[in-house]
C-alpha positions as MATLAB code, in Angstrom:
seq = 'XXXXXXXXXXXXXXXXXXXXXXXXXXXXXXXXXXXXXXXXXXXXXXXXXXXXXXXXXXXXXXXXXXXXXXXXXXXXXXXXXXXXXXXXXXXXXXXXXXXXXXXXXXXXXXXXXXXXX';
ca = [
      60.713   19.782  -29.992;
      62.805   21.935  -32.582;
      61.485   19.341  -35.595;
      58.194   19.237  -34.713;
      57.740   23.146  -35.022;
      59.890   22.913  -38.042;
      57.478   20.257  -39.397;
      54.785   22.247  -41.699;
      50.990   22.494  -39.687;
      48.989   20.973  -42.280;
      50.939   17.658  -41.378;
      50.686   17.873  -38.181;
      46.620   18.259  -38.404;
      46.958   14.729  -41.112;
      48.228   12.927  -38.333;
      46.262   14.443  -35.134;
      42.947   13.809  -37.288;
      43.170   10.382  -38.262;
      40.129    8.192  -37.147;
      39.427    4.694  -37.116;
      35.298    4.921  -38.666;
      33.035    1.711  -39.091;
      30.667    1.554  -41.498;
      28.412    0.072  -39.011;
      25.693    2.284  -37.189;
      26.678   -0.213  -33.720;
      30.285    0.934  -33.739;
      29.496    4.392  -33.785;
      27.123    4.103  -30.285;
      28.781    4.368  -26.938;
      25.467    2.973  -24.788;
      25.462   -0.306  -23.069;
      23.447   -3.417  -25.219;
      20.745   -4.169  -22.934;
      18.967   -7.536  -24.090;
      15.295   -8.596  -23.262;
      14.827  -10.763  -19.827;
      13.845  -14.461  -19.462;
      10.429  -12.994  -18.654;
       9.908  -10.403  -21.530;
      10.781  -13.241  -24.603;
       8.034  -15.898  -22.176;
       6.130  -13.163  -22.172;
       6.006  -12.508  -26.303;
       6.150  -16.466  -26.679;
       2.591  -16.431  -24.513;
       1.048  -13.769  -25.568;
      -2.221  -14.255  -28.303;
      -2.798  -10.446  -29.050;
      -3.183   -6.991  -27.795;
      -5.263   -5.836  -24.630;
      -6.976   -2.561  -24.533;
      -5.855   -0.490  -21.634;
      -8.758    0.709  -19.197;
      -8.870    3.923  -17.746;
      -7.393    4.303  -14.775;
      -4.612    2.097  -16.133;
      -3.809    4.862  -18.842;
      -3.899    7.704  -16.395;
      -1.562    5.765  -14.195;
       1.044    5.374  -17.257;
       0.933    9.407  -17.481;
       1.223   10.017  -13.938;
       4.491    7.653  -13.364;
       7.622    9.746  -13.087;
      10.299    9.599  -16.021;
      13.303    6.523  -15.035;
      16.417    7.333  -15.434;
      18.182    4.166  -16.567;
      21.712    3.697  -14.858;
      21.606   -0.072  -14.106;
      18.128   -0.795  -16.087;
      16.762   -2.310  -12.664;
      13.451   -0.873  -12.745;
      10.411   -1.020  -15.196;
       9.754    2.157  -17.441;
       6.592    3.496  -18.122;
       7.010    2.020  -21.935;
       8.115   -1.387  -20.216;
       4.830   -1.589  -18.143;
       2.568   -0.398  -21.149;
       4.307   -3.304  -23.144;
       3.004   -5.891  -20.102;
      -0.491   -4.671  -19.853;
      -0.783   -3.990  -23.806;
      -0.545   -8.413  -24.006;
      -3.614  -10.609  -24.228;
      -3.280  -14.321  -23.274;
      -5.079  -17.195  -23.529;
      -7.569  -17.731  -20.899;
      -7.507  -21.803  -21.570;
      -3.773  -22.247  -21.160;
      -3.170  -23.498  -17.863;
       0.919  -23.960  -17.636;
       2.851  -22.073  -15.391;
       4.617  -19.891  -17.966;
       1.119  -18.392  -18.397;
       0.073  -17.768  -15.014;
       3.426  -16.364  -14.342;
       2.937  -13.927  -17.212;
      -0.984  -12.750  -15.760;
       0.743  -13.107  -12.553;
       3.110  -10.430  -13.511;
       0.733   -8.460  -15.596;
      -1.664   -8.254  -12.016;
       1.074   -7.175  -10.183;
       1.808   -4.297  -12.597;
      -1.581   -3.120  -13.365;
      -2.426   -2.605   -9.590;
       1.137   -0.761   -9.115;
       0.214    1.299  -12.047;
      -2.892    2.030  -11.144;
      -2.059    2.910   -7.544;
       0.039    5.521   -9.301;
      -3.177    7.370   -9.972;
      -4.171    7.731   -5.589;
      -0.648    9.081   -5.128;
];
């Protein structure tokens, strides 16, 4: 204890303030990675173009509470813009595509059940 207060400060502050730094924007973020689903990159495979929103769809997306994202189970309000905003071929008649305007249904009717709430 006696040589360490003997030791001058400004080494002591050398050594306390060493950091190992990255030049890489990644190694400097503490979040989790969260990748796309199986269903969101079949979804952007199938998809042809954008669909316009309709009314009560858009309403719905401002009237759905914020998520808080612990485990990233549940759909965001970006996340179910990003289903309805996809057009898809009306002609194409394999499952992939009827489970992506399968899913699409089922989100547009929650979100616009939002706006009876």
């Amino acid at each position: 204890l006696a040589q360490a207060q003997a030791r001058p400060l400004a080494s002591r502050r050398r050594h306390a303030s060493l950091k190992v730094t990255s030049s890489s924007p990644a190694a400097s973020m503490s979040a989790a990675l969260v990748v796309p689903s199986d269903v969101t990159i079949m979804e952007e495979k199938k998809s042809v173009g954008k669909r316009r929103l309709g009314l009560l769809e858009k309403t719905g997306l401002l009237l759905t509470a914020p998520m808080l994202h612990i485990t990233y189970s549940k759909m965001d309000r970006g996340d179910m813009r990003a289903v309805l905003s996809k057009k898809y071929d009306a002609e194409d008649t394999s499952s992939a595509a009827n489970l992506c305007r399968a899913r699409q249904e089922s989100v547009r009717k929650a979100v616009v059940a939002t706006n009876f709430m």
